[in-house]
N, CA, C and O atoms as CSV, one atom per row, in Angstrom:
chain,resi,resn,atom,element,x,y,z
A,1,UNK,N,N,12.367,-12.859,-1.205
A,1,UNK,CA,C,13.159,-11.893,-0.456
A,1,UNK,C,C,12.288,-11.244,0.612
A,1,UNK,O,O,11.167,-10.800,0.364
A,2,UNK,N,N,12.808,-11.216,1.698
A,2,UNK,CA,C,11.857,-10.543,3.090
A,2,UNK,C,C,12.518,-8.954,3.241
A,2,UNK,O,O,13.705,-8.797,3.526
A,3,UNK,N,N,11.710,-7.964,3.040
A,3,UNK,CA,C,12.132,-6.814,3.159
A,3,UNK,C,C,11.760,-6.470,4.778
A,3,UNK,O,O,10.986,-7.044,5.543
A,4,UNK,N,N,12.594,-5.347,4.969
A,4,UNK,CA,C,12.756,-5.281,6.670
A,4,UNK,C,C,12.216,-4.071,6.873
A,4,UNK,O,O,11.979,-3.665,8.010
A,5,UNK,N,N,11.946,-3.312,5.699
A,5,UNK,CA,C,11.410,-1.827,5.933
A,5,UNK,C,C,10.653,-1.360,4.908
A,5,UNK,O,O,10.862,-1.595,3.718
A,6,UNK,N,N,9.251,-0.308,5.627
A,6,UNK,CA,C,8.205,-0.189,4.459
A,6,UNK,C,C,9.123,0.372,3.095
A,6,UNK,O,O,8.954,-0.044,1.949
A,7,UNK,N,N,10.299,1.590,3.575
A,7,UNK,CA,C,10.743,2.005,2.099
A,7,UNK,C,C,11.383,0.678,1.601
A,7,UNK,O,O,11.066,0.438,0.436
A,8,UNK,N,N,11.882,0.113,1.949
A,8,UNK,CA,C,12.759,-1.059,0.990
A,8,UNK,C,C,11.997,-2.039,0.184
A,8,UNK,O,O,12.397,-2.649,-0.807
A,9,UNK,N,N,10.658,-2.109,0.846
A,9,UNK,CA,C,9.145,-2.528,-0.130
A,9,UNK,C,C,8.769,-1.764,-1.293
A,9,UNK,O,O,8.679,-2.188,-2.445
A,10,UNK,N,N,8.504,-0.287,-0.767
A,10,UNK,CA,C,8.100,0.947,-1.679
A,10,UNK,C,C,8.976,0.718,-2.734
A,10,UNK,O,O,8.523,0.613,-3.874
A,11,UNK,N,N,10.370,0.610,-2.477
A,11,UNK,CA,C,10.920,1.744,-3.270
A,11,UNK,C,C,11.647,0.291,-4.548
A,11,UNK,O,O,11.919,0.495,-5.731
A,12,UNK,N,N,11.780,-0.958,-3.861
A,12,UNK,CA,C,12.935,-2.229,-4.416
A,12,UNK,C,C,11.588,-2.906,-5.156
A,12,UNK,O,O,11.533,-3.019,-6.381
A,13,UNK,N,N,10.484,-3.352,-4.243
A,13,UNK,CA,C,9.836,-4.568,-4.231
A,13,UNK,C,C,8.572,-4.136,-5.069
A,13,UNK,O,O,8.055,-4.838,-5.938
A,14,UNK,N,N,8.253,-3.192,-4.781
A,14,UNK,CA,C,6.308,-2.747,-4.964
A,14,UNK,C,C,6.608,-2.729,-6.611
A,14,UNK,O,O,6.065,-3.458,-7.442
A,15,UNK,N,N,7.503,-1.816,-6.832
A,15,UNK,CA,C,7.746,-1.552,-8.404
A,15,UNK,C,C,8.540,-2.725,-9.289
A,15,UNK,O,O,8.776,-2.443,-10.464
A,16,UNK,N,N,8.784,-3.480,-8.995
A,16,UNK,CA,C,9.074,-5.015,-9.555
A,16,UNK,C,C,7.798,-5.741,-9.890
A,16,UNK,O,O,7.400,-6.187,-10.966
A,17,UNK,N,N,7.290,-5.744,-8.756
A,17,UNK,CA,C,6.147,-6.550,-8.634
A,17,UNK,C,C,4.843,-6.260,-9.091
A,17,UNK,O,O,3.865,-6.991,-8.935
A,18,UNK,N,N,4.872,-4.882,-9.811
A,18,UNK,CA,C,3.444,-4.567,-9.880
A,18,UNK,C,C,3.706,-5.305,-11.479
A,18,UNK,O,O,4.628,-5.554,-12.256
A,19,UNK,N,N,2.147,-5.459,-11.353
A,19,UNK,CA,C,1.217,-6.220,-12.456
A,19,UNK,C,C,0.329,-5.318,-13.410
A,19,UNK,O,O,-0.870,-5.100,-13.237
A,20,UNK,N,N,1.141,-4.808,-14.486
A,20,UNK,CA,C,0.244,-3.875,-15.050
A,20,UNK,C,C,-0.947,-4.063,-15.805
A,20,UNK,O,O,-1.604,-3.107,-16.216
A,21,UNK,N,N,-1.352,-5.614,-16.067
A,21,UNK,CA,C,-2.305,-6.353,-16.484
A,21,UNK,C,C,-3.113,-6.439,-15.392
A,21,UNK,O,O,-4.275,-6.188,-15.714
A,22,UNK,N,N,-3.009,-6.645,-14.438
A,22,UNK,CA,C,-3.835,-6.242,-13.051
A,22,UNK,C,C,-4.152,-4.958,-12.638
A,22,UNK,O,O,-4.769,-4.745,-11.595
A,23,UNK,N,N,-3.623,-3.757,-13.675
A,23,UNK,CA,C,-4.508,-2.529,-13.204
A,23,UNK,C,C,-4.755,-1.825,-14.382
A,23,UNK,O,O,-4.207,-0.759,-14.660
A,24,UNK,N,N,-5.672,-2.475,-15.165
A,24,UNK,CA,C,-6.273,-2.247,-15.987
A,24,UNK,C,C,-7.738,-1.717,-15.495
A,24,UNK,O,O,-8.564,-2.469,-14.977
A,25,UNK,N,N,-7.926,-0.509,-15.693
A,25,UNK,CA,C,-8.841,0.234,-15.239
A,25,UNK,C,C,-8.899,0.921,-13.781
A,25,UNK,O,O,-9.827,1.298,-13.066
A,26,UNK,N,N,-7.655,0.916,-13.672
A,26,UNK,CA,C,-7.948,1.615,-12.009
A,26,UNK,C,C,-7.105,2.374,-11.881
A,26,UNK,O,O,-5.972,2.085,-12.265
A,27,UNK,N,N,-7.493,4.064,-11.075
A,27,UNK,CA,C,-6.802,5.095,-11.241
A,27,UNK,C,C,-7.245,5.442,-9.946
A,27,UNK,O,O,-8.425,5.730,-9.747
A,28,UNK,N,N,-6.320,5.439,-8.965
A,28,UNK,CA,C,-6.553,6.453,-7.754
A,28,UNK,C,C,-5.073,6.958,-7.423
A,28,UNK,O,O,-4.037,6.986,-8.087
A,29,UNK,N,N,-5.336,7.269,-6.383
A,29,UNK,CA,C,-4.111,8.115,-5.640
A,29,UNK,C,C,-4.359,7.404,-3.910
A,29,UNK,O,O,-5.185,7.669,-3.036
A,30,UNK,N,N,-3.437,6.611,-3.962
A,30,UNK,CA,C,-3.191,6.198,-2.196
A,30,UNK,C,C,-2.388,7.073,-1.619
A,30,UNK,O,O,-1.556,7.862,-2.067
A,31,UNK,N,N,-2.761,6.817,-0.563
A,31,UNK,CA,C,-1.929,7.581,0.418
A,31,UNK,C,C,-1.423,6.898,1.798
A,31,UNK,O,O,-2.080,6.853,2.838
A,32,UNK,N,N,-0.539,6.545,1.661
A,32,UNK,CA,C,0.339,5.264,3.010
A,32,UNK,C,C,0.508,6.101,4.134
A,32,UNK,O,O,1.078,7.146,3.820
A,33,UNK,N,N,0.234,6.024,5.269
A,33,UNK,CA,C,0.890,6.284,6.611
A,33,UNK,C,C,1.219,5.880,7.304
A,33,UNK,O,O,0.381,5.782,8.200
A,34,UNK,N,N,2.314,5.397,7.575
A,34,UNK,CA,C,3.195,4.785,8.342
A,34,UNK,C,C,3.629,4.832,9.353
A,34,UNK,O,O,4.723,5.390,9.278
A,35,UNK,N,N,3.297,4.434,10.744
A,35,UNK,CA,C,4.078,4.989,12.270
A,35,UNK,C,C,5.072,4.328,12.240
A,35,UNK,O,O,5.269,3.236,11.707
A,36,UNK,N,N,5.589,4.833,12.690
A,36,UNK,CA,C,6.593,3.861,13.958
A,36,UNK,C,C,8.107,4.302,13.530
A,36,UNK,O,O,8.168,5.314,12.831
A,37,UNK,N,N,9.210,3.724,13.834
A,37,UNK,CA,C,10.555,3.832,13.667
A,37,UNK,C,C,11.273,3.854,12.357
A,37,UNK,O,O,12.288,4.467,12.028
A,38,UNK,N,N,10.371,2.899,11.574
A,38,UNK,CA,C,11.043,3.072,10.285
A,38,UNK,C,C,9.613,3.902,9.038
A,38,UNK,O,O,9.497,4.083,7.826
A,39,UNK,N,N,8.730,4.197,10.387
A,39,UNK,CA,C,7.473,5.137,9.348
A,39,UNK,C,C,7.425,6.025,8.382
A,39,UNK,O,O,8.301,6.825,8.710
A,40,UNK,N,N,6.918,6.429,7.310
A,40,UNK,CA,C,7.332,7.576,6.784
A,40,UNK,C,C,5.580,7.387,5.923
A,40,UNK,O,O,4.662,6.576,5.800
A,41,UNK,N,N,6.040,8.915,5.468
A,41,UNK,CA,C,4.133,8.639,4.207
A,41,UNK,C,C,4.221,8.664,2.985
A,41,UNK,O,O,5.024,9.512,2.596
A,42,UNK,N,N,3.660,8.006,2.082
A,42,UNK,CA,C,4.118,7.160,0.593
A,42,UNK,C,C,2.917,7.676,0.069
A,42,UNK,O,O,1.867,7.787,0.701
A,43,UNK,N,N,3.118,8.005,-1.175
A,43,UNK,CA,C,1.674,8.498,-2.523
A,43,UNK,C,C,1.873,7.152,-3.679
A,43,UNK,O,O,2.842,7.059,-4.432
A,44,UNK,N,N,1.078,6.468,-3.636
A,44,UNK,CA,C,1.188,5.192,-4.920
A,44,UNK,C,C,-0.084,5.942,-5.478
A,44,UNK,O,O,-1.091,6.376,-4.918
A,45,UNK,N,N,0.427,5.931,-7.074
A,45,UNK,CA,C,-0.333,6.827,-8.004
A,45,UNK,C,C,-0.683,5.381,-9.149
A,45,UNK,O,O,0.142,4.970,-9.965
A,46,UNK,N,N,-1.727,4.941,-9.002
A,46,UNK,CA,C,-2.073,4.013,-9.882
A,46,UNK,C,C,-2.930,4.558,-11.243
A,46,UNK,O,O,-4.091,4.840,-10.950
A,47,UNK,N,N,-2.590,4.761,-12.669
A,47,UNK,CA,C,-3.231,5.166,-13.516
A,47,UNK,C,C,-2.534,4.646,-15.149
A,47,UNK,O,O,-1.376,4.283,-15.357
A,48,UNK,N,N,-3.608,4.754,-16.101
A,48,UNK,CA,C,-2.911,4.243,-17.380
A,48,UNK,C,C,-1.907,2.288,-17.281
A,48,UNK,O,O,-0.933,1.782,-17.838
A,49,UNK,N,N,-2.597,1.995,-16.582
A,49,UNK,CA,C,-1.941,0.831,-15.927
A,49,UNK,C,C,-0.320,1.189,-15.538
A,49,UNK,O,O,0.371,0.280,-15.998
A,50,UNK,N,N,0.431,2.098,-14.919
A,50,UNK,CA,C,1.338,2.474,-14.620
A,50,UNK,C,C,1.157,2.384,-12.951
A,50,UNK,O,O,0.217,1.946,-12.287
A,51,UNK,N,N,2.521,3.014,-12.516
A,51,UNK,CA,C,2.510,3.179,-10.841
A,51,UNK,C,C,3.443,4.018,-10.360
A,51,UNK,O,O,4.568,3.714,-10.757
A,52,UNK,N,N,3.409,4.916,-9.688
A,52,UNK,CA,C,4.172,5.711,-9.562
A,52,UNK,C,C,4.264,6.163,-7.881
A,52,UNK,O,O,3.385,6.805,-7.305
A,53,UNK,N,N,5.577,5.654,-7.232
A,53,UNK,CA,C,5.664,5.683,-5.745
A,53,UNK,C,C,6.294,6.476,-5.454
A,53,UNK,O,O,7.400,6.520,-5.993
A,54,UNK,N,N,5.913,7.583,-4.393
A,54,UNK,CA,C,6.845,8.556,-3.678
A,54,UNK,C,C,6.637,8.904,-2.564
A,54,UNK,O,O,5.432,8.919,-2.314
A,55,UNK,N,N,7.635,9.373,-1.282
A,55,UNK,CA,C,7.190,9.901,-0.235
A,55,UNK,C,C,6.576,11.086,-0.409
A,55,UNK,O,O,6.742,12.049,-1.157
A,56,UNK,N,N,5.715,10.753,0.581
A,56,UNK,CA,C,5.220,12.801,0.656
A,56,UNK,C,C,3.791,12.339,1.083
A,56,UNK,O,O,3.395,11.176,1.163
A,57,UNK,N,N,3.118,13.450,1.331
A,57,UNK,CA,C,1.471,13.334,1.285
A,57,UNK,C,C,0.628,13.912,-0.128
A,57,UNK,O,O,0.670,14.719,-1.057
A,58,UNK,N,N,0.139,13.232,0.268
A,58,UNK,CA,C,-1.404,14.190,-1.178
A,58,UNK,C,C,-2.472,14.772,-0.558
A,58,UNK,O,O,-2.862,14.444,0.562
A,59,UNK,N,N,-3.061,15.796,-1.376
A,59,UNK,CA,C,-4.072,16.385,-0.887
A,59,UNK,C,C,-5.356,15.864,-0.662
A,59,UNK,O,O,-5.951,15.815,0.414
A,60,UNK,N,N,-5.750,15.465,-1.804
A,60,UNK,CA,C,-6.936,14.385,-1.652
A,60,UNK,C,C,-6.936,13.525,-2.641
A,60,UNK,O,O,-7.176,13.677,-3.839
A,61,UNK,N,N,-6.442,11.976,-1.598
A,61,UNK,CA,C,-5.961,10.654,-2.067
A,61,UNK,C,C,-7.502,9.901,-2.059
A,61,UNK,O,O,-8.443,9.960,-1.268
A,62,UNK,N,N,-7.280,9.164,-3.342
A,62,UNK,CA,C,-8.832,8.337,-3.176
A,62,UNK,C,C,-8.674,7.154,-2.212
A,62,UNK,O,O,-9.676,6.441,-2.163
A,63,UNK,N,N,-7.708,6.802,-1.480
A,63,UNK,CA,C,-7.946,5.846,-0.328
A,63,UNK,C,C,-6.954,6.570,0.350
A,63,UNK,O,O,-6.146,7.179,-0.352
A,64,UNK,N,N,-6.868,6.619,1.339
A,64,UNK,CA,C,-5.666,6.570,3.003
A,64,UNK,C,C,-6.011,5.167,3.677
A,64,UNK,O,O,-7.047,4.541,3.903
A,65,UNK,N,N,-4.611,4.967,3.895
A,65,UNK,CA,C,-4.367,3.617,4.775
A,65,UNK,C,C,-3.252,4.186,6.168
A,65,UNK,O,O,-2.261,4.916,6.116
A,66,UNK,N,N,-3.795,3.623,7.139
A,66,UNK,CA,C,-2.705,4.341,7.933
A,66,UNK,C,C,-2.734,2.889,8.859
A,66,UNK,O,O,-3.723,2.206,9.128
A,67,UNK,N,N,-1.235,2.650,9.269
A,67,UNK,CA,C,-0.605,1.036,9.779
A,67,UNK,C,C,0.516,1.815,10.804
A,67,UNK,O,O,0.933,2.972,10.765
A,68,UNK,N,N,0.819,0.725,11.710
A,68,UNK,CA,C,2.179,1.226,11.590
A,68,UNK,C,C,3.206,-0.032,11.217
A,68,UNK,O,O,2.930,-1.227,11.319
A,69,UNK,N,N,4.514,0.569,10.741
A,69,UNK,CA,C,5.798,0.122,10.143
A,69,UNK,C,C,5.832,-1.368,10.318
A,69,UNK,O,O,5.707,-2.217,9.435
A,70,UNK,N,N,5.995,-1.522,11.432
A,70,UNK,CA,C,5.894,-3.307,11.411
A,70,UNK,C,C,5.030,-4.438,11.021
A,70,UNK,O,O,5.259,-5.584,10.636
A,71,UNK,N,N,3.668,-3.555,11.307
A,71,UNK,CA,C,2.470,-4.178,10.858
A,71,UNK,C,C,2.486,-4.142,9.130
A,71,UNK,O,O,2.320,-5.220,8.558
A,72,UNK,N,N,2.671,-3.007,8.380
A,72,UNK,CA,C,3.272,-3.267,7.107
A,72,UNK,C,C,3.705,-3.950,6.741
A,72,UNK,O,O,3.088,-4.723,6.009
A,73,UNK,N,N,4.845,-4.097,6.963
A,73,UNK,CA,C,6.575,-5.158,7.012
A,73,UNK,C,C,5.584,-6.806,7.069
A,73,UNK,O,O,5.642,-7.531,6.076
A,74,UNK,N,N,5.120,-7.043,7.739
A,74,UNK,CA,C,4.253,-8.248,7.953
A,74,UNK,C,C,3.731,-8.640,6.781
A,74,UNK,O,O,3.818,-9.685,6.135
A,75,UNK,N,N,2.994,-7.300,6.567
A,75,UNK,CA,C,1.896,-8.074,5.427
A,75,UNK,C,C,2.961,-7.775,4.169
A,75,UNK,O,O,2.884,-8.641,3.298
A,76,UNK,N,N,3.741,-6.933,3.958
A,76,UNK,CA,C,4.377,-7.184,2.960
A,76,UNK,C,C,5.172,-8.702,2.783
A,76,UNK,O,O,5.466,-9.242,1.717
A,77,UNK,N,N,5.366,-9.095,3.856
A,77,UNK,CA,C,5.983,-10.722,3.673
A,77,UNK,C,C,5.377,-11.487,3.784
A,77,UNK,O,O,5.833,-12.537,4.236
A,78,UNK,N,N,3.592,-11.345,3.326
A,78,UNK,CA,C,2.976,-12.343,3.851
A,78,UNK,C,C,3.278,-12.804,5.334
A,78,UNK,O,O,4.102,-13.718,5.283
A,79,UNK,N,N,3.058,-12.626,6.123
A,79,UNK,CA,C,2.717,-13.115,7.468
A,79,UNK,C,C,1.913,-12.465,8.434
A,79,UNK,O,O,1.900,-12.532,9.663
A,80,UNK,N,N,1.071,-11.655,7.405
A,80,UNK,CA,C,-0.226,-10.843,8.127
A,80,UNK,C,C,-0.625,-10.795,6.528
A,80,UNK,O,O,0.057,-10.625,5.517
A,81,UNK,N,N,-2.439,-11.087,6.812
A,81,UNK,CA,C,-3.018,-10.900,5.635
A,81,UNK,C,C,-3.498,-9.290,5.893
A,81,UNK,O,O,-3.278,-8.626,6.907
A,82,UNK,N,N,-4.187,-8.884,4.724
A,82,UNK,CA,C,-4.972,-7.321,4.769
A,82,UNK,C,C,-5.985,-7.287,5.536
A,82,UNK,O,O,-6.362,-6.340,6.225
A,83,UNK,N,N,-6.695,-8.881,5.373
A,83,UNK,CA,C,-8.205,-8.796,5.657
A,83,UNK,C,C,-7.675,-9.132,7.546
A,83,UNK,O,O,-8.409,-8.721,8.445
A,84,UNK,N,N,-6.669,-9.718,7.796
A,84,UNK,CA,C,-6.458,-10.042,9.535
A,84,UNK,C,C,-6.170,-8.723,9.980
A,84,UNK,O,O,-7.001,-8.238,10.748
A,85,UNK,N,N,-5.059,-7.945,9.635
A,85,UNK,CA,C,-4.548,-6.588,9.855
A,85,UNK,C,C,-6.005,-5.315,10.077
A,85,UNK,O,O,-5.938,-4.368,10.861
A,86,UNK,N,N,-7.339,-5.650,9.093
A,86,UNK,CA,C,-8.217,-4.640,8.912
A,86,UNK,C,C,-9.157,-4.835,10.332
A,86,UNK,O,O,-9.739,-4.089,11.121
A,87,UNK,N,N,-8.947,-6.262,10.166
A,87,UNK,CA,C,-10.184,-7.306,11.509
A,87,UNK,C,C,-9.811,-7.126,12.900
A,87,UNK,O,O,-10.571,-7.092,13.869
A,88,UNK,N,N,-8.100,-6.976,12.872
A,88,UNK,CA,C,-7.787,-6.605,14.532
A,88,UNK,C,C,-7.102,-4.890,14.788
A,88,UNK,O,O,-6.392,-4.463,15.698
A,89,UNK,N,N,-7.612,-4.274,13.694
A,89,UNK,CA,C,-7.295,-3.039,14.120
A,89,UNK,C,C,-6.141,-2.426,13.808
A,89,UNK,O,O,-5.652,-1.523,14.488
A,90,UNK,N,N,-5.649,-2.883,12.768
A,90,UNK,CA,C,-4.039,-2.878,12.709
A,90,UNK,C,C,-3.713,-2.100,11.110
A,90,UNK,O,O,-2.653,-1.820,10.550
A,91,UNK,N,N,-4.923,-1.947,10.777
A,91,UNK,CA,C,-5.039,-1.691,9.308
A,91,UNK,C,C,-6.401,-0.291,9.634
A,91,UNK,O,O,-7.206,-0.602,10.512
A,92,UNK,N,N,-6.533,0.587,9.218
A,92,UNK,CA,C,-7.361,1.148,9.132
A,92,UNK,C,C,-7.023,1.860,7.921
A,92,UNK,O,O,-5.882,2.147,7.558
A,93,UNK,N,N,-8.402,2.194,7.163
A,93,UNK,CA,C,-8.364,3.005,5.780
A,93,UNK,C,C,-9.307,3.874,5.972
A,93,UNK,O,O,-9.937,3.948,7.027
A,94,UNK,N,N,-9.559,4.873,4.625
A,94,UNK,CA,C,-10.737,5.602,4.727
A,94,UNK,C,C,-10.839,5.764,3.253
A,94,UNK,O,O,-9.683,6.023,2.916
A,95,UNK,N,N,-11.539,5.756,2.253
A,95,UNK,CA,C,-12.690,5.800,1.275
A,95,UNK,C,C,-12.673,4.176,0.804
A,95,UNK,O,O,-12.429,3.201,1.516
A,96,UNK,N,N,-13.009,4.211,-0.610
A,96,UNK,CA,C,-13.774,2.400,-1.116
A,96,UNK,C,C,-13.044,1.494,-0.514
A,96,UNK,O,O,-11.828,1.392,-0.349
A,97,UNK,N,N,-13.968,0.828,-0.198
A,97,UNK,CA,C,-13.695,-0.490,-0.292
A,97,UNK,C,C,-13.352,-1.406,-1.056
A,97,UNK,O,O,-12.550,-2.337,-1.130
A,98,UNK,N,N,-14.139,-0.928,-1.599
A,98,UNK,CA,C,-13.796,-1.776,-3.668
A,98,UNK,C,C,-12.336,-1.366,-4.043
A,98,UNK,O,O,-11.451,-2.157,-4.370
A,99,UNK,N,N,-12.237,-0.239,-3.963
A,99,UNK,CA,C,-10.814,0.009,-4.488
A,99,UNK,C,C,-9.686,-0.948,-3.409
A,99,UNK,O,O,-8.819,-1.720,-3.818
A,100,UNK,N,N,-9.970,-0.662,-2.095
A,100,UNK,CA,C,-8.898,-1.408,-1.348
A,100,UNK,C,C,-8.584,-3.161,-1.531
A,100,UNK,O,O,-7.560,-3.792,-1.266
A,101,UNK,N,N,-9.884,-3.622,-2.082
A,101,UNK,CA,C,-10.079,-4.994,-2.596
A,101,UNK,C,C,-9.167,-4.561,-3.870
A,101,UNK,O,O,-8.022,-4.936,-3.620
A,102,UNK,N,N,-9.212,-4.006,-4.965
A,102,UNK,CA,C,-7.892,-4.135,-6.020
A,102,UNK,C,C,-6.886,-4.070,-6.044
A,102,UNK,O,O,-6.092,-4.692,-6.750
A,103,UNK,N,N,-6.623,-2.936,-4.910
A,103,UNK,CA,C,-5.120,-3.272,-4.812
A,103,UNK,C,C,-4.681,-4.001,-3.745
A,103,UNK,O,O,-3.581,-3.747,-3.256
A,104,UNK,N,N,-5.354,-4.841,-3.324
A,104,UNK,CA,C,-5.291,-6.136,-2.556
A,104,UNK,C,C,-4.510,-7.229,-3.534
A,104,UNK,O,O,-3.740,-8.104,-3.139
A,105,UNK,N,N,-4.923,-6.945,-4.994
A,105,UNK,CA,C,-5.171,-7.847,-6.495
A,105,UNK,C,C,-3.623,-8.150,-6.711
A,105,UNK,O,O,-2.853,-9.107,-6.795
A,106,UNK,N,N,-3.634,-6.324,-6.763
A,106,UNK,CA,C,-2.024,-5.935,-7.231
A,106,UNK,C,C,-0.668,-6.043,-6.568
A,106,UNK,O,O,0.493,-5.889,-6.948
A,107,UNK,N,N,-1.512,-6.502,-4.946
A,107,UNK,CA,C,0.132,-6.997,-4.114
A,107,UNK,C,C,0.250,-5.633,-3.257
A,107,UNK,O,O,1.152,-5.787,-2.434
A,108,UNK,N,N,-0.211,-4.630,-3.176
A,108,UNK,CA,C,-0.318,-3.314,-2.328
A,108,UNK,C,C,-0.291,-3.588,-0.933
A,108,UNK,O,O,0.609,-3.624,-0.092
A,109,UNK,N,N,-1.748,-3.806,-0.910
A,109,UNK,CA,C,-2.390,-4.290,0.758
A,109,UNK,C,C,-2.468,-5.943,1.106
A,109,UNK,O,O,-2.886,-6.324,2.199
């Protein structure tokens, strides 16, 4: 299924798809920012191998990713990887790296 908008990922797809055997041991707090037309800002709360997605911001998220909307939409359908999106500028984050590599794991980024 090709979703057409970051919420219809967030809210239909992300939580289907997560792999709770794939987040075994990892607890942060993301923080999505989204430009553009269908943009908005998302908190994915990864902990206890659970996941928990909502709009809004957090105060202090152990990663921020900030894209905009289409460039999302892409990589959510596969047709932009994380690592092409990070390489031409289209992806920018701010804290681990390591962490952004796991939830790379989990289908996130």
């Amino acid at each position: 299924m090709e979703v057409k908008t970051p919420r219809e990922f967030f809210e239909k797809v992300m939580p289907e798809k997560f792999d709770s055997n794939k987040a075994v041991g990892i607890d942060c707090v993301v923080q999505m920012n989204l430009s553009g037309e269908n943009g908005c800002n998302w908190i994915i709360i990864i902990k206890n191998q659970k996941i928990e997605i909502k709009e809004g911001t957090h105060e202090s998220p152990t990663l921020t990713i900030k894209m905009k909307d289409i460039d999302y939409v892409s990589m959510a359908n596969g047709k932009l990887s994380g690592e092409r999106a990070f390489m031409t500028g289209k992806l920018k984050f701010k804290g681990s790296l390591a962490m952004a590599l796991k939830l790379k794991g989990l289908g996130i980024l």
